[in-house]
N, CA and C atoms as an extended XYZ file, in Angstrom:
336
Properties=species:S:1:pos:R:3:atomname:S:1:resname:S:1:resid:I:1 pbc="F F F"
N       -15.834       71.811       -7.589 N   UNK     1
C       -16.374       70.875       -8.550 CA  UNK     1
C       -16.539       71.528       -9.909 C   UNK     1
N       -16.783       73.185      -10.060 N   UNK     2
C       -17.354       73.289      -11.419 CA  UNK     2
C       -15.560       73.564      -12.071 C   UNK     2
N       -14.916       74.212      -11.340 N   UNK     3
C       -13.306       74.141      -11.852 CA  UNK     3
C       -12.775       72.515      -12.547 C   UNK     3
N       -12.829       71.811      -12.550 N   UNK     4
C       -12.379       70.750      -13.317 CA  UNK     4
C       -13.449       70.306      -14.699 C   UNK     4
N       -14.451       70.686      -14.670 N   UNK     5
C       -15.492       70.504      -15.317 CA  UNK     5
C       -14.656       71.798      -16.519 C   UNK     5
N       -15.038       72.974      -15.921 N   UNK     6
C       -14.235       74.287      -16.868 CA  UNK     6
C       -13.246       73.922      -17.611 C   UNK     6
N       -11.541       73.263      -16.403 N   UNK     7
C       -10.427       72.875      -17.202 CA  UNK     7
C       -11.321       72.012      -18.067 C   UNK     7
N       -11.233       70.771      -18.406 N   UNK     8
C       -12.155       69.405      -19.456 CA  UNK     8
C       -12.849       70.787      -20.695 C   UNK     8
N       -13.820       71.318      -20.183 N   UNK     9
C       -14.363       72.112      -21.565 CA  UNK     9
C       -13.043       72.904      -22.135 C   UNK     9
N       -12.189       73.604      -21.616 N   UNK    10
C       -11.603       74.782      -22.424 CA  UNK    10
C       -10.616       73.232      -22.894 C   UNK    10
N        -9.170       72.320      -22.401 N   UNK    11
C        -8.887       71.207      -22.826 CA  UNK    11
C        -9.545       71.121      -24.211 C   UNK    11
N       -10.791       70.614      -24.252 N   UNK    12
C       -11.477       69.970      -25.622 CA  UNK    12
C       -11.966       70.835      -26.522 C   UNK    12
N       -12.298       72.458      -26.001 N   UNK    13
C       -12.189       73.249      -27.198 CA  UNK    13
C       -10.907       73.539      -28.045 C   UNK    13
N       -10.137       73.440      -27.212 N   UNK    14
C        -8.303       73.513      -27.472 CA  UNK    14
C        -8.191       72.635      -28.558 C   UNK    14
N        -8.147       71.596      -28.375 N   UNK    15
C        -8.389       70.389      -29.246 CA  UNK    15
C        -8.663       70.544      -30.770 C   UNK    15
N        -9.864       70.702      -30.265 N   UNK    16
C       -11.424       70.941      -31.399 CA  UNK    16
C       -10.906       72.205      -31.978 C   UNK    16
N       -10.241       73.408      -31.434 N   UNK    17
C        -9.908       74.599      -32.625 CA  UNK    17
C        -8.885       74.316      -33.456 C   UNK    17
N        -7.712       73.358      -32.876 N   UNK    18
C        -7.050       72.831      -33.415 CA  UNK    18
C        -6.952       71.894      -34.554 C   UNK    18
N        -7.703       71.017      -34.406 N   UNK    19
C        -8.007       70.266      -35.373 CA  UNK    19
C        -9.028       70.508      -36.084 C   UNK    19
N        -9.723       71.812      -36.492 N   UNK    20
C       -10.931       72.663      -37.006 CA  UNK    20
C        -9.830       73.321      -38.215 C   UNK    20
N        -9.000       74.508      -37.765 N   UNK    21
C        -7.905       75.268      -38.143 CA  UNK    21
C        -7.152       74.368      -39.097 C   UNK    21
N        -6.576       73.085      -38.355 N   UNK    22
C        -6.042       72.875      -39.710 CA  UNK    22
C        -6.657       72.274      -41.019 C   UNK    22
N        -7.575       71.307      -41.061 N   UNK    23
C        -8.299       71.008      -41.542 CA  UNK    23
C        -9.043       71.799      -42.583 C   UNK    23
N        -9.504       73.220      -41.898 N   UNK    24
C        -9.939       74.244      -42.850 CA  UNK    24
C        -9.112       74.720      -43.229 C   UNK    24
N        -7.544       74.998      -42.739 N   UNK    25
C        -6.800       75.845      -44.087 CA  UNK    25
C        -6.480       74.805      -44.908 C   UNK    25
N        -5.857       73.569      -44.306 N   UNK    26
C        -5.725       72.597      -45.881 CA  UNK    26
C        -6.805       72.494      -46.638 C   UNK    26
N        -7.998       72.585      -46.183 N   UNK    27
C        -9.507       72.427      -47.665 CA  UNK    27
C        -9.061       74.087      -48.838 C   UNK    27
N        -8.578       75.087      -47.831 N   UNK    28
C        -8.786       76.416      -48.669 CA  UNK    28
C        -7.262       76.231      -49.571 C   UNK    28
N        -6.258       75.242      -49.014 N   UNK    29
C        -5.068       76.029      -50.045 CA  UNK    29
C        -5.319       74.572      -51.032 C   UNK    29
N        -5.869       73.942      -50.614 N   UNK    30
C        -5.840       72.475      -51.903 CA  UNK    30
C        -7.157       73.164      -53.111 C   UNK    30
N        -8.276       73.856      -52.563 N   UNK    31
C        -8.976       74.653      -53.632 CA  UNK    31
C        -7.949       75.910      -53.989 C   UNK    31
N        -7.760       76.458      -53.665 N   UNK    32
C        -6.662       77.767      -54.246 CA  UNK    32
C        -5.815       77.181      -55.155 C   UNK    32
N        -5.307       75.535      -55.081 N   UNK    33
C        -4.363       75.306      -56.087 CA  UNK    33
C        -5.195       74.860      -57.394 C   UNK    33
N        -6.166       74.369      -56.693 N   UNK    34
C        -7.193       73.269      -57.962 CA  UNK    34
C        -7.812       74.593      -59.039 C   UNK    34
N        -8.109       75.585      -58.092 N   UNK    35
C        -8.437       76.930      -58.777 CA  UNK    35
C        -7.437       77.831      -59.916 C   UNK    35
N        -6.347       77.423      -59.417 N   UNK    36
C        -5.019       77.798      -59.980 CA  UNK    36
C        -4.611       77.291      -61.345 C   UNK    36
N        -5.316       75.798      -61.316 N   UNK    37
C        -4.957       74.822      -62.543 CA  UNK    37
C        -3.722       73.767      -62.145 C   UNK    37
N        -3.222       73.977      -60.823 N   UNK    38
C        -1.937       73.558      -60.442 CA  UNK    38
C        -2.604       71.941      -59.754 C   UNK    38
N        -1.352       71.003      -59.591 N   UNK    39
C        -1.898       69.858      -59.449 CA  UNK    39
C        -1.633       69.766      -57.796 C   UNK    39
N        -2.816       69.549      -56.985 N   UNK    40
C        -2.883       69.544      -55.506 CA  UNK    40
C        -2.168       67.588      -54.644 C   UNK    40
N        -1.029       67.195      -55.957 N   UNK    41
C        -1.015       66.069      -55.475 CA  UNK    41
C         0.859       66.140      -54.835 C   UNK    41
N         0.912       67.474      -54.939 N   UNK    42
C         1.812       67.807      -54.303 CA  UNK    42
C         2.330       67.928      -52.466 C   UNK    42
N         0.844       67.423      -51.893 N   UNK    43
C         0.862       67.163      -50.570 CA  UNK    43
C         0.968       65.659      -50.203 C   UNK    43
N         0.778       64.905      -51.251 N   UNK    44
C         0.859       63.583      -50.964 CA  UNK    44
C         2.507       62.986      -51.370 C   UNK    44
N         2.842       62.389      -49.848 N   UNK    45
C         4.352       61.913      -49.580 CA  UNK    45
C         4.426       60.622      -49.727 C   UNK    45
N         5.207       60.473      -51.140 N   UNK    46
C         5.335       58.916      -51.526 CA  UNK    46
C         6.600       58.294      -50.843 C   UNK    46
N         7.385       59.456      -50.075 N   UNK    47
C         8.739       58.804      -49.679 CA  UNK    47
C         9.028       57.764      -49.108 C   UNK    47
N         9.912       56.713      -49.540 N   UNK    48
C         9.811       55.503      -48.580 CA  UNK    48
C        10.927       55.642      -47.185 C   UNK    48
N         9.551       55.186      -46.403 N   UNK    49
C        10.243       54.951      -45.202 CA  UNK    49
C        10.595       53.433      -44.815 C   UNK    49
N        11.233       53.461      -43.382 N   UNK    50
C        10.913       52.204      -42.609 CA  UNK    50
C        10.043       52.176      -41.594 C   UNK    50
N         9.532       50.862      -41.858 N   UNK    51
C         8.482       50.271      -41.059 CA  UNK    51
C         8.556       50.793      -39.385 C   UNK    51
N         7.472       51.532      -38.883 N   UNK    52
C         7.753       52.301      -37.245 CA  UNK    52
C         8.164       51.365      -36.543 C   UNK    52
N         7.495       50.084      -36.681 N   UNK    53
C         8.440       48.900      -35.700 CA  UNK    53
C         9.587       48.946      -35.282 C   UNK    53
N        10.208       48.809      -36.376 N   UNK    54
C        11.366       48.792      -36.477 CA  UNK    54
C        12.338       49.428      -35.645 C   UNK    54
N        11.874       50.819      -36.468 N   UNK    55
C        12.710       52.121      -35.574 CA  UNK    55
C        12.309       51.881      -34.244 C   UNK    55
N        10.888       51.681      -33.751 N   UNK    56
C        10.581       51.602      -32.494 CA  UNK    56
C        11.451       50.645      -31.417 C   UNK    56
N        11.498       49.237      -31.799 N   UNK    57
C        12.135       48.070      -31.354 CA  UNK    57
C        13.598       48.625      -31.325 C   UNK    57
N        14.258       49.463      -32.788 N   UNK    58
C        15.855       49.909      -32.759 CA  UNK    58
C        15.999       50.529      -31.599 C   UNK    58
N        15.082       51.822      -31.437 N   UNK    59
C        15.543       52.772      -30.178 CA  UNK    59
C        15.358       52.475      -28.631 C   UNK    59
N        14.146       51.333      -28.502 N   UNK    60
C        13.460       50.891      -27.498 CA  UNK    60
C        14.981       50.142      -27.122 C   UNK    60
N        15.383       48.986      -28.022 N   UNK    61
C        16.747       48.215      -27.560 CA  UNK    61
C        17.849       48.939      -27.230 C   UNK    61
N        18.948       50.121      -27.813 N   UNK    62
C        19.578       50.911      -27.253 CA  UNK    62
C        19.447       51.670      -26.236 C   UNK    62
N        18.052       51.865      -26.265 N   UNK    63
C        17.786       53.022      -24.953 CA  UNK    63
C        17.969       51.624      -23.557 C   UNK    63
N        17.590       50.642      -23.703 N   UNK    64
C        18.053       49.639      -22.653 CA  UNK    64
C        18.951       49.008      -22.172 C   UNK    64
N        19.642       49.053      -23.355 N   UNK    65
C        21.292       48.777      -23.746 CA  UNK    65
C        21.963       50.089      -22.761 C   UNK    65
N        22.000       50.953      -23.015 N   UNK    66
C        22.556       52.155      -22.242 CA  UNK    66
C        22.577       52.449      -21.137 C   UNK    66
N        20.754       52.302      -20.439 N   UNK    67
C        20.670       52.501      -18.902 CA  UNK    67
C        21.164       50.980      -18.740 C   UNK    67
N        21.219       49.504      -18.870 N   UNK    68
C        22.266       48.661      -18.606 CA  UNK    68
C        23.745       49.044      -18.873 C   UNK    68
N        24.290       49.794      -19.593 N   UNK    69
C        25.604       49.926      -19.297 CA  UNK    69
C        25.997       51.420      -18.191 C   UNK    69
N        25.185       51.965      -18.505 N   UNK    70
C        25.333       53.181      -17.138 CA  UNK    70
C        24.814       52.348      -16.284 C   UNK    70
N        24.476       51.959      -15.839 N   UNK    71
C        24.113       50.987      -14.385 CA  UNK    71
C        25.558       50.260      -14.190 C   UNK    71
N        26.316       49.714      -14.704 N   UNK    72
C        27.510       48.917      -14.796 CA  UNK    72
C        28.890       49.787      -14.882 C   UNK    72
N        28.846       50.649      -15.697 N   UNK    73
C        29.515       51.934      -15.347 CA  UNK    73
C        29.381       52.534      -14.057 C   UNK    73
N        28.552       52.948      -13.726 N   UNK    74
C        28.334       53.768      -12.681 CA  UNK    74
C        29.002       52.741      -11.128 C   UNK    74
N        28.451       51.261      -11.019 N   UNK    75
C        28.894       50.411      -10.470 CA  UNK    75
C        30.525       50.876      -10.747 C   UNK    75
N        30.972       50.299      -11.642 N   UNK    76
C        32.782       50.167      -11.648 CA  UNK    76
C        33.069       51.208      -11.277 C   UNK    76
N        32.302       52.509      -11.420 N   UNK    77
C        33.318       54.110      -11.448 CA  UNK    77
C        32.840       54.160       -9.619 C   UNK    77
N        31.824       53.353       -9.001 N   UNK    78
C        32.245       54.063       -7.374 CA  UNK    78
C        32.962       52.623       -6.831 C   UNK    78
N        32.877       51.680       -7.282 N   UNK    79
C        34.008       50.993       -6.555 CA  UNK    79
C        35.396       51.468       -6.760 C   UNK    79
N        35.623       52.153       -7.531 N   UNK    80
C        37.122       53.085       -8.212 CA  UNK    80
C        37.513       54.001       -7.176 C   UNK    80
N        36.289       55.143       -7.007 N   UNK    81
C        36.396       55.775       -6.487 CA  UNK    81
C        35.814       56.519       -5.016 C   UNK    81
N        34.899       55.511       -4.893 N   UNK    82
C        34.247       55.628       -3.674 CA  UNK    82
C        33.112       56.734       -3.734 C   UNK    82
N        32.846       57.217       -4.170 N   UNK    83
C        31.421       58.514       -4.190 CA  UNK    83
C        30.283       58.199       -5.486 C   UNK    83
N        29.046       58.216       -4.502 N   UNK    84
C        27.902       57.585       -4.800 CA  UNK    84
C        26.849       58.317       -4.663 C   UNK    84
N        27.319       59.543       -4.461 N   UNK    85
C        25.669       60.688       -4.207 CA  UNK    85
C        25.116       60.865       -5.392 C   UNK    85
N        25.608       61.037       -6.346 N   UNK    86
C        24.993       61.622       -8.034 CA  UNK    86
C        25.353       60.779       -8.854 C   UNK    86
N        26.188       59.541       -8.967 N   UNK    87
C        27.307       59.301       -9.874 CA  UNK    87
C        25.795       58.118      -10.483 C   UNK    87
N        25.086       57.627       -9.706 N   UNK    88
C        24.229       56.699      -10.536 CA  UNK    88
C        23.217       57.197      -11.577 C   UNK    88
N        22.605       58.559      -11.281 N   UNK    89
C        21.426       58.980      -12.201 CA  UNK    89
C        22.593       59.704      -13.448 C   UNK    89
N        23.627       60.053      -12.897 N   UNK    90
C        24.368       60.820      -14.066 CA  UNK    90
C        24.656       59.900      -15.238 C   UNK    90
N        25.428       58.862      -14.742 N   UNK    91
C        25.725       57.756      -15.526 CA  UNK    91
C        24.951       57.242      -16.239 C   UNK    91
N        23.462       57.102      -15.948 N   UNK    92
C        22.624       56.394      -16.690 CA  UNK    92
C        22.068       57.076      -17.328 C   UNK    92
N        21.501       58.223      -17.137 N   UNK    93
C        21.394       59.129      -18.326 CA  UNK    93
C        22.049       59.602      -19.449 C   UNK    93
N        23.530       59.833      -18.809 N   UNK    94
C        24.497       59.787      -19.929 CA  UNK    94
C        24.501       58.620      -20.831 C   UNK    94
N        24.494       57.561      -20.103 N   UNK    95
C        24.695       56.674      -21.225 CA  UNK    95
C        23.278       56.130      -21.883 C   UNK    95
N        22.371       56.285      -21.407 N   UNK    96
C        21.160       56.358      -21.961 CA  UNK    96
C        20.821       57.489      -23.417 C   UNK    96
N        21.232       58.300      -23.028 N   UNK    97
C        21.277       59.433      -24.302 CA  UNK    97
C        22.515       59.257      -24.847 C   UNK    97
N        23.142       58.288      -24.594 N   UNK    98
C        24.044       57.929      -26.127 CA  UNK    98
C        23.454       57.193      -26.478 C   UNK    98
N        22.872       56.266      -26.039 N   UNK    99
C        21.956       54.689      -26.347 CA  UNK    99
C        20.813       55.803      -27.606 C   UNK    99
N        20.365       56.465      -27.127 N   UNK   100
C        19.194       57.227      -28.303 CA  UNK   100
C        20.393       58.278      -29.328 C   UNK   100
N        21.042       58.699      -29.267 N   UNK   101
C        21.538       59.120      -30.225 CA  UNK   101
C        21.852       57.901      -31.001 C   UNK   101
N        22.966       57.248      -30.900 N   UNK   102
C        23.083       55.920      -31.480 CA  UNK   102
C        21.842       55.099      -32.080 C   UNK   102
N        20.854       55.301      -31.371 N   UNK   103
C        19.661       54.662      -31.966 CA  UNK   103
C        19.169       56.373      -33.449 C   UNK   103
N        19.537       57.318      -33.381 N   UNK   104
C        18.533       58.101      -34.420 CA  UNK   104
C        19.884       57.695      -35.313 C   UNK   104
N        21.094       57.815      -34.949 N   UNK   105
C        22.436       57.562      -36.252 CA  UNK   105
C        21.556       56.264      -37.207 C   UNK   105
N        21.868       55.263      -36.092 N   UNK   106
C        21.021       53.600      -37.093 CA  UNK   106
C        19.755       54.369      -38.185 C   UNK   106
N        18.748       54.773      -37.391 N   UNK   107
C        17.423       55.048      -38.258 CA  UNK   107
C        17.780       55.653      -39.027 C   UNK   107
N        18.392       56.751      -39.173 N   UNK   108
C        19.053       57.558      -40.119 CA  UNK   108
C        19.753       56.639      -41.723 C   UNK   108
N        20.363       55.516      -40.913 N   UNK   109
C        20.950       54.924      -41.997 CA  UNK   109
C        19.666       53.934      -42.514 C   UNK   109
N        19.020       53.083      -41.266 N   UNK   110
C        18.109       52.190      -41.886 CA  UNK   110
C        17.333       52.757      -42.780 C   UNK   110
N        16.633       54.344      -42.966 N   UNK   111
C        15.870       54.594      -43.784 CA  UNK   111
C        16.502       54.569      -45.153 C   UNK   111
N        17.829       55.142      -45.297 N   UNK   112
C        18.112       55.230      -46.675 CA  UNK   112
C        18.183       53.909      -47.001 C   UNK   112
């Protein structure tokens, strides 16, 4: 009982040093610049993006698109050939990770 209690405390100090650390070095280098005379608005990112939806819904749809066509692939390639031990998880992964590459190419373009 006190072992899971232990993991949970060290977990949330993990956390907590983490998000302590960064927090305090960004307060010390945004004073080091303000100290400097230099303008600290150099951390703020005006770049335009696209909306996370978007991308989300883009990659969410290809990645489904893919394991549906490796599912259909994989179908045609063992009625072809008759062997079915590996040929279904291969297929759908393969074509699943084209489905997400194809989905970062799109985002890639939708952002510009």
């Amino acid at each position: 009982m006190g072992g899971e209690i232990i993991i949970f405390i060290c977990i949330f100090a993990a956390i907590f040093g983490i998000a302590y650390l960064h927090y305090s070095t960004r307060n010390k280098e945004r004073l080091a610049l303000i100290e400097k005379g230099m303008d600290a608005g150099i951390f703020k990112q005006t770049r335009e993006t696209a909306p996370i939806w978007k991308v989300l819904i883009l990659n969410l749809a290809l990645l489904l698109m893919g394991i549906g066509l490796g599912i259909l692939v994989a179908l045609m390639l063992e009625e072809a050939v008759g062997y079915k031990d590996a040929l279904y998880p291969g297929v759908i992964f393969l074509m699943a990770g084209t489905g997400l590459l194809t989905g970062f190419f799109l985002t890639r373009k939708l952002v510009k």
